[in-house]
BATORDO-743941 format. One record per residue: residue number from 1; residue in three letters; x, y, z of N, C-alpha, C in turn. Coordinates in nm, 2 decimals. Example, Ala and Ser with C-alpha at 12.3 -4.5 7.8 and 13.67 -1.06 7.14 Angstrom:
2
<site n="1" res="ALA" n_x="1.32" n_y="-0.57" n_z="0.78" ca_x="1.23" ca_y="-0.45" ca_z="0.78" c_x="1.32" c_y="-0.33" c_z="0.78"/>
<site n="2" res="SER" n_x="1.28" n_y="-0.22" n_z="0.71" ca_x="1.37" ca_y="-0.11" ca_z="0.71" c_x="1.29" c_y="0.00" c_z="0.79"/>
***
This chain:
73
<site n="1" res="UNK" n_x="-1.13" n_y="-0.09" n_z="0.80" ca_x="-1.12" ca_y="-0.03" ca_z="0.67" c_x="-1.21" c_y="0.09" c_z="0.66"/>
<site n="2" res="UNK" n_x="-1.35" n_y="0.11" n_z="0.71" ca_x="-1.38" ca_y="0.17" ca_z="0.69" c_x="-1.37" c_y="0.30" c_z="0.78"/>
<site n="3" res="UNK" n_x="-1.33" n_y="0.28" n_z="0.87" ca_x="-1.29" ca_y="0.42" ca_z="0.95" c_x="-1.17" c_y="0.47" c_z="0.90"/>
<site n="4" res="UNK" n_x="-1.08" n_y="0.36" n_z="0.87" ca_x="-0.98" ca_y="0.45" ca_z="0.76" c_x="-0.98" c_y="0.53" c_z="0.65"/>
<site n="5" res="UNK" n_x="-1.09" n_y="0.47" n_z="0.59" ca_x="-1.16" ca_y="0.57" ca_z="0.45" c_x="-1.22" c_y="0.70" c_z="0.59"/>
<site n="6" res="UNK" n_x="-1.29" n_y="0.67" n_z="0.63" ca_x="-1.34" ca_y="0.77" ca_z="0.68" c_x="-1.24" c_y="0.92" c_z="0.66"/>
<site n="7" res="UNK" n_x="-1.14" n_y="0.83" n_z="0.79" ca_x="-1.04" ca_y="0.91" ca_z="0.82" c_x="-0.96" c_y="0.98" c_z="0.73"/>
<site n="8" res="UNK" n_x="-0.91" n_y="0.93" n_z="0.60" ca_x="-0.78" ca_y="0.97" ca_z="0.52" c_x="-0.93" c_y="1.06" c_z="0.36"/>
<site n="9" res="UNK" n_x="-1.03" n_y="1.04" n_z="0.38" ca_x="-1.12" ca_y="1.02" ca_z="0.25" c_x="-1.12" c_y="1.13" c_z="0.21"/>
<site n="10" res="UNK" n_x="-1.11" n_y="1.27" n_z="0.31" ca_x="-1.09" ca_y="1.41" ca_z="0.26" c_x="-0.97" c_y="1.47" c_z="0.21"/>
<site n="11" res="UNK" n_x="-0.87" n_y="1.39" n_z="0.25" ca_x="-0.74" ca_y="1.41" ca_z="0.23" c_x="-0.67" c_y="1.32" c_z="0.10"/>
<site n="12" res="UNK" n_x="-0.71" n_y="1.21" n_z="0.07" ca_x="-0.68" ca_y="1.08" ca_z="-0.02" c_x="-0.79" c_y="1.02" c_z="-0.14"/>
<site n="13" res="UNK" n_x="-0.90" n_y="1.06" n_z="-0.09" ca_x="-1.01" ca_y="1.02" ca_z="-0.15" c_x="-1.04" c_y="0.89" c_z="-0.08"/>
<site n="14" res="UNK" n_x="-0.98" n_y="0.84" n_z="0.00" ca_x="-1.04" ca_y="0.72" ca_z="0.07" c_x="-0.97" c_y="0.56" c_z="-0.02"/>
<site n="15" res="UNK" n_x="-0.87" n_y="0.59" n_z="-0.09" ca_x="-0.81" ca_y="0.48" ca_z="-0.17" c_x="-0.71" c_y="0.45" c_z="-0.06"/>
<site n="16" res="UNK" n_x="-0.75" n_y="0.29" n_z="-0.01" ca_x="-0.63" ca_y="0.21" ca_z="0.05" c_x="-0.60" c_y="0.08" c_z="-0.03"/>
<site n="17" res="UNK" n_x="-0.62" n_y="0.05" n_z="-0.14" ca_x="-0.59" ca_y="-0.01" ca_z="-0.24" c_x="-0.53" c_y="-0.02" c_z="-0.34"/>
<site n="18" res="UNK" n_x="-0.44" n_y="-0.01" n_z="-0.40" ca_x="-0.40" ca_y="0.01" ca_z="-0.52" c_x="-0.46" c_y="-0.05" c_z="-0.67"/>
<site n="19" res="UNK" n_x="-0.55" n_y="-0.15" n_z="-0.64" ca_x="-0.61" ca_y="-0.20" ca_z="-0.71" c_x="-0.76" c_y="-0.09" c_z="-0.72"/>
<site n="20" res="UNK" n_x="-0.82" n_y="-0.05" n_z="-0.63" ca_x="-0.95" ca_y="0.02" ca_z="-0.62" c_x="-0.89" c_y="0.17" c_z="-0.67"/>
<site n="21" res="UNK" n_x="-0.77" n_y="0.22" n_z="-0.65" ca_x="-0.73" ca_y="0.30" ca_z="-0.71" c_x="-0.71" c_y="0.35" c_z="-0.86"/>
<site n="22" res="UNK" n_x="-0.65" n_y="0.22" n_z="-0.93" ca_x="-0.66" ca_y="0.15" ca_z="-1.05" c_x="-0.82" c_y="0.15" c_z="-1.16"/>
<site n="23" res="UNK" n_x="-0.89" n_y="0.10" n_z="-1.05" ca_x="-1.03" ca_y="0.09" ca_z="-1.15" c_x="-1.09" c_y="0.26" c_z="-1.10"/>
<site n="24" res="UNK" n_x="-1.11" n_y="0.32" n_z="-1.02" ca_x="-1.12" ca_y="0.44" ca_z="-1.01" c_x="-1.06" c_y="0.52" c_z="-1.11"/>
<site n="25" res="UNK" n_x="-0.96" n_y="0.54" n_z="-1.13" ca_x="-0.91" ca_y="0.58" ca_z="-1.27" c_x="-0.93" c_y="0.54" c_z="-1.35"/>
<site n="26" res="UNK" n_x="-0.96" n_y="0.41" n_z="-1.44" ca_x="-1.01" ca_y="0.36" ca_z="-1.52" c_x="-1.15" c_y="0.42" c_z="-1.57"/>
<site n="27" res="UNK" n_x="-1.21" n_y="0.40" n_z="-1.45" ca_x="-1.32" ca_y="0.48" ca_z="-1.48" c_x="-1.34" c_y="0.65" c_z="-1.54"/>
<site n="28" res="UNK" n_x="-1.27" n_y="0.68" n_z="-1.47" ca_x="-1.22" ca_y="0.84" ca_z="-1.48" c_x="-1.13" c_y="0.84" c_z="-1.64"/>
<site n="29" res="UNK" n_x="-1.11" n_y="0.78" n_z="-1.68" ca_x="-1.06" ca_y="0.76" ca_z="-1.80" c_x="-1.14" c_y="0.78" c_z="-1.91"/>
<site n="30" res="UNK" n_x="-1.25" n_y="0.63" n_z="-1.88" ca_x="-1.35" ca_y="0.65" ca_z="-1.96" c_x="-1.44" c_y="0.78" c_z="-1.97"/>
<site n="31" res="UNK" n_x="-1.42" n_y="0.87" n_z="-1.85" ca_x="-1.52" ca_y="0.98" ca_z="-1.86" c_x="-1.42" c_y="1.14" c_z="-1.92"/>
<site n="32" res="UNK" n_x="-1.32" n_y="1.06" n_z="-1.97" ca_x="-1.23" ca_y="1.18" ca_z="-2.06" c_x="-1.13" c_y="1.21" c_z="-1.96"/>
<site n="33" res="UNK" n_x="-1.09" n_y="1.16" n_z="-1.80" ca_x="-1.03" ca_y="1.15" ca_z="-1.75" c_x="-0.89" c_y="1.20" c_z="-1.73"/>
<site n="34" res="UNK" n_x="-0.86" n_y="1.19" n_z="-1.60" ca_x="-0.68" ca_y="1.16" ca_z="-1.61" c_x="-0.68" c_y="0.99" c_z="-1.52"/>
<site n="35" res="UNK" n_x="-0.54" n_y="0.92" n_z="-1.54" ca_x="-0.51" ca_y="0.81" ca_z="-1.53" c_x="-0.41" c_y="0.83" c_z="-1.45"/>
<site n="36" res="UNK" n_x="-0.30" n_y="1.00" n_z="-1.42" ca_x="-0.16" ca_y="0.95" ca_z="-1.36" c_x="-0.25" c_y="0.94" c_z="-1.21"/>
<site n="37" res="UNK" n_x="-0.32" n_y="1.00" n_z="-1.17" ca_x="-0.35" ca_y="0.99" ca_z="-1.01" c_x="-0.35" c_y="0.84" c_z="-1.01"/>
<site n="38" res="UNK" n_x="-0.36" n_y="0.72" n_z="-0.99" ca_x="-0.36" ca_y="0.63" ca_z="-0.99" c_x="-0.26" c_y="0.53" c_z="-0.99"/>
<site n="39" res="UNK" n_x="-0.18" n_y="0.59" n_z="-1.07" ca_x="-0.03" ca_y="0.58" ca_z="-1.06" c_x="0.05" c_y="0.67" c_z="-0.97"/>
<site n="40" res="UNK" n_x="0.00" n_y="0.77" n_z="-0.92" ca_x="0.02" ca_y="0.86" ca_z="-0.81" c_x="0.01" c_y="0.73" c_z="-0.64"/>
<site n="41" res="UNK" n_x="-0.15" n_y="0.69" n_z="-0.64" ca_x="-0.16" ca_y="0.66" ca_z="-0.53" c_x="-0.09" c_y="0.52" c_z="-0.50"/>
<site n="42" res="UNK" n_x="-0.06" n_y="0.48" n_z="-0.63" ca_x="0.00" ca_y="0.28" ca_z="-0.63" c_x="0.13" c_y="0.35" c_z="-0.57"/>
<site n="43" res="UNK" n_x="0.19" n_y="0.42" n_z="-0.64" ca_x="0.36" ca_y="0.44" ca_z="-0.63" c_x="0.38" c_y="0.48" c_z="-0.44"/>
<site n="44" res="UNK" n_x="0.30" n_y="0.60" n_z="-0.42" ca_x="0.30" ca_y="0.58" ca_z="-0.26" c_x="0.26" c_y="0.49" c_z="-0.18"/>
<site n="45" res="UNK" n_x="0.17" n_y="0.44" n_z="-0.18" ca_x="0.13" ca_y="0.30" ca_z="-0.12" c_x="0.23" c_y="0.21" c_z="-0.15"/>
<site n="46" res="UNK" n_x="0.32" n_y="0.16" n_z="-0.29" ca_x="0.41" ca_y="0.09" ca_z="-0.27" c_x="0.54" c_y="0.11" c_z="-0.19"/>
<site n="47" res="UNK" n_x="0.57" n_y="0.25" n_z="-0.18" ca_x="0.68" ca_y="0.30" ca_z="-0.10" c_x="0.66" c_y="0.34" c_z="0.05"/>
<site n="48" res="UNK" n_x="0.51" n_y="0.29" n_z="0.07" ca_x="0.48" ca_y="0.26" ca_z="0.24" c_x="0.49" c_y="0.13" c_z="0.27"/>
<site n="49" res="UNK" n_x="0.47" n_y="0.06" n_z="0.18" ca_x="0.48" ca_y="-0.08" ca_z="0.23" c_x="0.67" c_y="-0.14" c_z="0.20"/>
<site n="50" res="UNK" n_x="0.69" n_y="-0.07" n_z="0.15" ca_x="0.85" ca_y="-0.08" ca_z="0.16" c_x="0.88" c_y="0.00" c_z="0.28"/>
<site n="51" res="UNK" n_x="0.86" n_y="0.08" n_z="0.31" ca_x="0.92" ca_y="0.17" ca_z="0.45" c_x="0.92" c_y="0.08" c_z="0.56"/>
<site n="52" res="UNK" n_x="0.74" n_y="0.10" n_z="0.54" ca_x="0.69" ca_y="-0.03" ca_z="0.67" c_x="0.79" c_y="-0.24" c_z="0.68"/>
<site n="53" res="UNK" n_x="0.82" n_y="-0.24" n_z="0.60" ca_x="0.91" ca_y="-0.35" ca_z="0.57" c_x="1.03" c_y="-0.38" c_z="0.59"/>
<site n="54" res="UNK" n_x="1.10" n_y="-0.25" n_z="0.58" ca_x="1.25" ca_y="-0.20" ca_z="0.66" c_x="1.22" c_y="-0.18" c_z="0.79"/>
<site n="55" res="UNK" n_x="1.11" n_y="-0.11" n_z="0.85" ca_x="1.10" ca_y="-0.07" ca_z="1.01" c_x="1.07" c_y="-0.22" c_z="1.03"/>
<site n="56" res="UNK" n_x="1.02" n_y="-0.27" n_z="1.02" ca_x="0.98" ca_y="-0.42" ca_z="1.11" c_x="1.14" c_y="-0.47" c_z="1.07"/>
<site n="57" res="UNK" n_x="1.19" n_y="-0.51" n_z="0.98" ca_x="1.37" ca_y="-0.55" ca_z="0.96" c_x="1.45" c_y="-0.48" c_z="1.07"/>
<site n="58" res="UNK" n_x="1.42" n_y="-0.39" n_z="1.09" ca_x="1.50" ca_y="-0.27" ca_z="1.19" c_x="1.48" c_y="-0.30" c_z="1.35"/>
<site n="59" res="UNK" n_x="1.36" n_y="-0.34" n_z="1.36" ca_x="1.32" ca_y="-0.35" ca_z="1.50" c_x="1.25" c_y="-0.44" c_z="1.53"/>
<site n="60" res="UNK" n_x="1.27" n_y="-0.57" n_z="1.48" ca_x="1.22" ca_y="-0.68" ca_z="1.49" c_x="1.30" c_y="-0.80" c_z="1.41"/>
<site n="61" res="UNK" n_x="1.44" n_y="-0.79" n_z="1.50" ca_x="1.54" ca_y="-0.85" ca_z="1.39" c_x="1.52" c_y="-1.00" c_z="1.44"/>
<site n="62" res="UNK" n_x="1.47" n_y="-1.00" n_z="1.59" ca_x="1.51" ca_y="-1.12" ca_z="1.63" c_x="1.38" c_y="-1.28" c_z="1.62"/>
<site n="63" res="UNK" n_x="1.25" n_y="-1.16" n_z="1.53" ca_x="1.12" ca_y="-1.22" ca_z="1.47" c_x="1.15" c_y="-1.26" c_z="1.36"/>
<site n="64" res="UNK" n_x="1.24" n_y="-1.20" n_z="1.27" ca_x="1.28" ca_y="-1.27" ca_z="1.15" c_x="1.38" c_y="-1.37" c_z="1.12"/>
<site n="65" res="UNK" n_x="1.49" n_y="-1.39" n_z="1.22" ca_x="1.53" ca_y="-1.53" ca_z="1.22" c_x="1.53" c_y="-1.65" c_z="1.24"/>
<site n="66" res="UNK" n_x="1.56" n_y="-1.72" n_z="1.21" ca_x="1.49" ca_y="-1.88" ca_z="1.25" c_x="1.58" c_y="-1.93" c_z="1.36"/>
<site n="67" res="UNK" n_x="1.50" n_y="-1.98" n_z="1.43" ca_x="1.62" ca_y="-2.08" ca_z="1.53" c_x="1.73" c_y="-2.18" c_z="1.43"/>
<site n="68" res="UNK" n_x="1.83" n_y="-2.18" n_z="1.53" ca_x="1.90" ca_y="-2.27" ca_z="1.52" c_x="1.82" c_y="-2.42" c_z="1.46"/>
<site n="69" res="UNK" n_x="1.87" n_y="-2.51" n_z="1.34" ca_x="1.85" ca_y="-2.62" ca_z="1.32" c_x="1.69" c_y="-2.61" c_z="1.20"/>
<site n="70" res="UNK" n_x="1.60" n_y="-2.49" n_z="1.21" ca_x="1.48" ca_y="-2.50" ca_z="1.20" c_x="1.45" c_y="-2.51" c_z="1.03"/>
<site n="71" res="UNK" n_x="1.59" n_y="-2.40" n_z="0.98" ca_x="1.56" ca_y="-2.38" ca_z="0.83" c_x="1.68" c_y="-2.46" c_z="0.74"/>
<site n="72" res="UNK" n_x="1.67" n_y="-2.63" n_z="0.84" ca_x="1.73" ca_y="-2.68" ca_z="0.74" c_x="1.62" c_y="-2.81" c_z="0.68"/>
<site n="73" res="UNK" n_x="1.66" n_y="-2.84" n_z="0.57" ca_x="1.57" ca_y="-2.94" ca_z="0.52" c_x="1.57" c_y="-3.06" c_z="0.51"/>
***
C-alpha cells in the first residue's frame, strides 16, 4: 500500500480507498472546500473494481464454477 501511494500520489493524491477519500473531502469541506472530488475518486475506483470483476469472469471461468455435486445442499 504504501509504494502504491507512492507511486499514483502525484498523479491521484495517493487515495486507494474510497472511504479515505471520503473523510479527505470531508475535511476539505470543513475548510470551505469542494466535496465532488471524492465522489470523483469513489465512482472510478468503483468502476475498476467492476472492470477488474468482469476480467477475472472472462478469464477465469473455470475458477468460478463449482464442481459437479458441490453446490448442492
Amino acid at each position: 500500500m504504501i509504494v502504491g501511494g507512492f507511486a499514483i500520489g502525484s498523479v491521484s493524491g495517493g487515495s486507494l480507498n474510497p472511504a479515505v477519500s471520503f473523510g479527505i473531502a470531508s475535511a476539505h469541506v470543513m475548510g470551505n472546500g469542494l466535496f465532488f472530488k471524492a465522489l470523483l475518486y469513489s465512482i472510478f475506483e468503483i468502476i475498476g473494481g467492476v472492470l477488474a470483476a468482469l476480467v477475472m469472469q472472462a478469464t477465469h471461468q473455470t475458477e468460478l464454477t463449482l464442481p459437479e455435486g458441490k453446490g448442492d445442499v
